[in-house]
C-alpha positions in Angstrom: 124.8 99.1 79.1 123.6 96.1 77.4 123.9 97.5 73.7 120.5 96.6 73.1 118.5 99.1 71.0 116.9 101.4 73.3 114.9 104.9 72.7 113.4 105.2 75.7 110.8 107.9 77.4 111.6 110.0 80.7 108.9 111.6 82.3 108.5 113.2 85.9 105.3 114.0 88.0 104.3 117.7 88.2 102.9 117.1 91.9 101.7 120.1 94.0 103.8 119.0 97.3 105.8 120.6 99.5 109.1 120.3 101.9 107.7 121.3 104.9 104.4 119.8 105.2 103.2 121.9 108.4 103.5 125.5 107.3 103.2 125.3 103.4 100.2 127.3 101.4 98.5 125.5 98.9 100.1 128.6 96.3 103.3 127.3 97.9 102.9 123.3 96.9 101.7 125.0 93.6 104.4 127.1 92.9 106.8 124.4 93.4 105.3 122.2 91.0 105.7 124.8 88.8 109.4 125.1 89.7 109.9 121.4 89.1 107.8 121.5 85.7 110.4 124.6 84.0 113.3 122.3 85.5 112.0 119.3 83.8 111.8 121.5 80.4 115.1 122.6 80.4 116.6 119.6 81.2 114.7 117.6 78.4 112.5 115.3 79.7 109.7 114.2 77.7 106.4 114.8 79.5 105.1 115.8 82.8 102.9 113.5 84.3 99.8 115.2 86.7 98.0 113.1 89.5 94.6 113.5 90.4 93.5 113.5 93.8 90.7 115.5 96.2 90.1 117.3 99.6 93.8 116.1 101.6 97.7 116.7 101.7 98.1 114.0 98.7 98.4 115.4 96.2 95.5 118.3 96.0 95.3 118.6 92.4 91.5 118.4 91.7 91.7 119.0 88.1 94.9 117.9 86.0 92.8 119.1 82.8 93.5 122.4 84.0 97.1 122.1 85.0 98.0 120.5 81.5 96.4 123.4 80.2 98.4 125.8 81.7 101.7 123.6 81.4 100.8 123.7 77.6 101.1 127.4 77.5 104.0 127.3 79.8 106.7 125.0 78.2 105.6 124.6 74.9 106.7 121.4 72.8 106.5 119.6 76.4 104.3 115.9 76.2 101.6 116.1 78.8 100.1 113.2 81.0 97.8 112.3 83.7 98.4 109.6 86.2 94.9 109.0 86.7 91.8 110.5 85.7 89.3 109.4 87.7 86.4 108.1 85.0 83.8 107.8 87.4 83.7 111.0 88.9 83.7 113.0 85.8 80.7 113.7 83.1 82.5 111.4 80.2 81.2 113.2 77.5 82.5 117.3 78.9 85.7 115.3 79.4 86.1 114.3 76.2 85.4 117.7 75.1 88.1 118.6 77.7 90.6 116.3 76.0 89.7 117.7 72.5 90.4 121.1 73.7 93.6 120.0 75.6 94.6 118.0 72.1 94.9 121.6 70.4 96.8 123.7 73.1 99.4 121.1 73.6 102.1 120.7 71.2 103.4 117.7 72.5 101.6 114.2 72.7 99.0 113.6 75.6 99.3 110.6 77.2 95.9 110.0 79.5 96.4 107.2 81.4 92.7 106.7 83.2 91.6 105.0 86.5 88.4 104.3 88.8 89.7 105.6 92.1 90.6 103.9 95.5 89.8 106.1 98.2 86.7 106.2 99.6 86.5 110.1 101.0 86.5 111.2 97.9 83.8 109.0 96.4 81.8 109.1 99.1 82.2 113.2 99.0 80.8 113.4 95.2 78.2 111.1 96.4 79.2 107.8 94.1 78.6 104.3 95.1 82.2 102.8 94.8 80.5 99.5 93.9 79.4 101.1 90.5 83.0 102.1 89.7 83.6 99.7 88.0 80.9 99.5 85.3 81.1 104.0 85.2 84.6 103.3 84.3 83.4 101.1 81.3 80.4 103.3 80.3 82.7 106.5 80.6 85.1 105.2 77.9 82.5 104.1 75.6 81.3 107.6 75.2 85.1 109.3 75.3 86.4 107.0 72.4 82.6 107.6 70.4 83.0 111.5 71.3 86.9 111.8 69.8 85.9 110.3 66.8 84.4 113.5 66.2 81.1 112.1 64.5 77.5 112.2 65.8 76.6 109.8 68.3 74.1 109.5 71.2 74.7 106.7 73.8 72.4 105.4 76.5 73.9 103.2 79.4 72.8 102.3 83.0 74.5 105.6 84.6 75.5 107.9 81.7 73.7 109.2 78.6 74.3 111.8 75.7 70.2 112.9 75.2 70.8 114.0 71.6 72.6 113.2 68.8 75.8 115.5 68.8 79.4 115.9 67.8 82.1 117.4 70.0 84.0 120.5 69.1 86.4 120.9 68.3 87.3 118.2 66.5 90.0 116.5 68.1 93.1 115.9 67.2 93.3 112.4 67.6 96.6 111.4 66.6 98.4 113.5 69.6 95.7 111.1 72.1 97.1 108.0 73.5 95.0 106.0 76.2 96.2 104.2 78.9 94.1 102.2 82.0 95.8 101.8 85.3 95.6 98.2 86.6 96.7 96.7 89.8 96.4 93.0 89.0 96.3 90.7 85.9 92.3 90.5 85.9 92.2 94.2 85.3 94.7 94.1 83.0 93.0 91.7 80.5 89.9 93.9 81.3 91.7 97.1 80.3 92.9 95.0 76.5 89.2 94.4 76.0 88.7 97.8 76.2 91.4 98.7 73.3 94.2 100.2 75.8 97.4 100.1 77.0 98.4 100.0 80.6 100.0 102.1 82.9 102.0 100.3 86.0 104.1 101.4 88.7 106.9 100.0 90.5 104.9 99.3 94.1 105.3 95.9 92.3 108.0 94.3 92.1 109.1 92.5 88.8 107.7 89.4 89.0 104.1 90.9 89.4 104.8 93.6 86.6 105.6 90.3 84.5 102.2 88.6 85.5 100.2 92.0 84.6 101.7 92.4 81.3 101.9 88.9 80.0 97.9 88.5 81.5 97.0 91.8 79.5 99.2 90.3 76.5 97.8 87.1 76.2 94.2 88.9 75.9 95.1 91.1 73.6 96.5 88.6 71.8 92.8 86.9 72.0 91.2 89.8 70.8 93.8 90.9 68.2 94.2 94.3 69.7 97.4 95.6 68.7 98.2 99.0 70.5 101.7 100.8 69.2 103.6 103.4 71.2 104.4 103.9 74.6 104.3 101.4 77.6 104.7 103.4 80.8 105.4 103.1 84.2 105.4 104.8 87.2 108.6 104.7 89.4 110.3 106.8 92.2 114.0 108.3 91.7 116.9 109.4 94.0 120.4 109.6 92.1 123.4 109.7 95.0 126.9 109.1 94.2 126.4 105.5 96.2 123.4 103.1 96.7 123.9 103.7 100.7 123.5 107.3 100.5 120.5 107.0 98.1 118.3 104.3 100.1 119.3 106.5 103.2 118.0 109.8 102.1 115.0 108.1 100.5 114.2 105.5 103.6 112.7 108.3 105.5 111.2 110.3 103.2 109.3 107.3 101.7 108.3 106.2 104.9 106.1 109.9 105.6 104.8 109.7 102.4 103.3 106.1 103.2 101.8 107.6 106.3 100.6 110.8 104.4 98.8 107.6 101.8 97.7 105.5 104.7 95.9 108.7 106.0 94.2 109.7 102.5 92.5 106.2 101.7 92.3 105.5 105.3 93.8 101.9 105.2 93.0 101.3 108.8 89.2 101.2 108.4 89.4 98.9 105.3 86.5 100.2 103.7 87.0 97.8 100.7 87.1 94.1 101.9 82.7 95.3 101.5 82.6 96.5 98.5 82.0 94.9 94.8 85.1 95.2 92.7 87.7 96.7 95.5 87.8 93.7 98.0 91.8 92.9 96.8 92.5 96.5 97.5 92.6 95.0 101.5 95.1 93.4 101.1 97.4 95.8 99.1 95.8 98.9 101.1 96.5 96.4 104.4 100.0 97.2 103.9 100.4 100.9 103.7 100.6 101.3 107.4 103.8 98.9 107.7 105.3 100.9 104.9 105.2 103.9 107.0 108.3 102.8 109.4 111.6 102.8 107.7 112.3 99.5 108.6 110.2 98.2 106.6 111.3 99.7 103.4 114.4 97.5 102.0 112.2 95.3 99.4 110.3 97.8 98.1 113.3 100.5 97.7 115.2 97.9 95.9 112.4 97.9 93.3 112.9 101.5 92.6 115.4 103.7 90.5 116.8 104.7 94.2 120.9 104.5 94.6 123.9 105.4 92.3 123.6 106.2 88.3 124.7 102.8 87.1 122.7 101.1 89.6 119.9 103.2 88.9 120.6 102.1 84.3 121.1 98.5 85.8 117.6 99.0 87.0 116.2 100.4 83.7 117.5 98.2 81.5 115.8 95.4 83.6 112.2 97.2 83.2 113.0 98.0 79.7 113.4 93.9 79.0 110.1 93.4 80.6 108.3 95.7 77.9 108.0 99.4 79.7 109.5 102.5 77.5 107.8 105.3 79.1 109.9 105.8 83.1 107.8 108.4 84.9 109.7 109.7 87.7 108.8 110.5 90.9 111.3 113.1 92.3 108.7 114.7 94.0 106.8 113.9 97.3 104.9 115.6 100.1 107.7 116.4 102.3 110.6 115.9 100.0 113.8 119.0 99.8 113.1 121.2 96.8 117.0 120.6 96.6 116.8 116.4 96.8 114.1 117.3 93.9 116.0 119.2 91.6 119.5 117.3 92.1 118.0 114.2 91.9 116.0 115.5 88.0 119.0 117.1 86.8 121.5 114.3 87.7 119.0 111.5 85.8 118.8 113.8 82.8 122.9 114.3 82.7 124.4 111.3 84.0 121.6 108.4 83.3 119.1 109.4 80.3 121.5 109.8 77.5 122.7 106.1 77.9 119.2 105.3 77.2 118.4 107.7 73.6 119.3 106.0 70.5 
């Protein structure tokens, strides 16, 4: 360790996955996010982290709203978090009256980080031009950040509108709320400060990107003089072995299906975005998936990940730590991965590498 004052955040994803991909119920992939979620709470991590996505194998979880609903009831104290909502496929202003529910049941902090989506199959199955995503995105938070200050207000933009003059109920409780945008890039990121939030990242990046997102969303906030206290999280995924060698093996092939399970769900073959108004770099990042899907291919972006032994993995942490991020949301679970490689891998993190990291 490097002495430094540290106090930072460990979170996990509650994912509805499964080991064996061919034979597993949808009650089966949800029962063992359930499985993981109790193991997370008695091991004491901070929050569990739920994804959104629609109609395939990745990740079928339609509504995290609901599942931090029921995790609320279920491991009370436990910090909630979604990793994304998708703004432009919801009505803003029920959301936000979803949130202020949500900010009542939980007795932890909520952490919403929110994003506009990537594949196409399920934009094009609500019947939403990906082109507008962008500027829904921007109209949705409007109205959630007017609605949570639990006051009247009526808003009229080019794709949403609150008709009448109302105020939500009930009235939130805002200082359990903390907003987040996902970005991908440095242009989004100074996007996301002009909008008055933090941002969520994830370790598909290696470091020297990370640092060009953060410093570009810096440096606007800076402009702007947003100032935005609390948590800076990221996204990462986590194996703990007793070497590096036996990490990076284990993980080598189980990352590799879960590219090809990605690939599949925003069909990265068919670049649908190098057409569309505000997604054309997603080609290029998207172009890649497919590549990632043989193990060969894997060495530079495992090396970016909290993948090998426990003081490898705190070597790791500390380096993300000096780039700004305080918040590690770990992704133990993946479609295909052991229930066992799961639960070893949370419980060795929370014994052997988390306390070096609490003040």
């Amino acid at each position: 360790m490097t002495g430094k004052c540290q106090n930072l955040k460990f979170g996990f994803t509650a994912a509805a996955t499964s080991a064996d991909t061919e034979c597993s119920s949808d009650g089966e992939r949800y029962g063992q996010m359930l499985t993981d979620c109790k193991l997370g709470f008695e091991l004491g991590y901070d929050c569990a982290w739920v994804l959104e996505h629609h109609f395939t194998d990745y990740f079928p979880t339609p509504s995290p709203i609901v599942v931090m609903s029921h995790l609320a009831a279920a491991f009370p104290g436990l910090s909630l978090g979604s990793c994304v909502l998708v703004l432009p496929w919801y009505n803003p202003l029920r959301l936000a009256e979803e949130i202020s529910m949500l900010s009542h049941f939980c007795k932890g902090d909520l952490h919403l980080a929110f994003g506009r989506g990537t594949a196409k199959i399920e934009y094009d199955a609500y019947g939403i031009d990906m082109s507008s995503a962008k500027e829904r995105f921007k109209e949705a938070i409007r109205i959630i950040n007017q609605a949570l200050l639990g006051e009247p207000f009526e808003f009229k933009g080019d794709f949403y509108e609150v008709g009448r003059k109302v105020a939500i109920r009930p009235t939130p409780n805002r200082e359990k709320i903390h907003f987040y945008g996902a970005v991908g890039s440095k242009e989004s990121a100074a996007g996301n400060a002009d909008m008055g939030m933090p941002i969520l990242l994830n370790t598909q990046f290696p470091p020297h990107m990370l640092k060009k997102v953060t410093t570009g969303w810096q440096a606007r906030a800076d402009e702007i003089g947003f100032v935005a206290a609390g948590d800076r999280p990221i996204s990462t995924n986590c194996v703990v072995a007793d070497s590096d060698e036996e990490a990076r093996e284990v993980a080598r092939g189980y990352m590799a299906s879960f590219f090809a399970l990605q690939a599949d769900h925003y069909e990265a073959d068919a670049d649908h975005w190098k057409d569309i108004e505000g997604y054309k770099q997603f080609s290029k990042t998207f172009g890649n998936l497919r590549k990632m899907a043989d193990p060969a291919n894997l060495d530079g972006f495992l090396d970016n990940q909290l993948i090998g032994s426990p003081s490898t993995i705190a070597g790791k942490l500390e380096e993300y730590r000096d780039l700004g991020f305080n918040h590690f949301i770990l992704n133990c679970a993946r479609e295909g991965w052991p229930a066992e490689l799961r639960k070893i891998t949370m419980q060795r993190f929370a014994k052997e590498i988390a306390p070096g990291f609490k003040n």
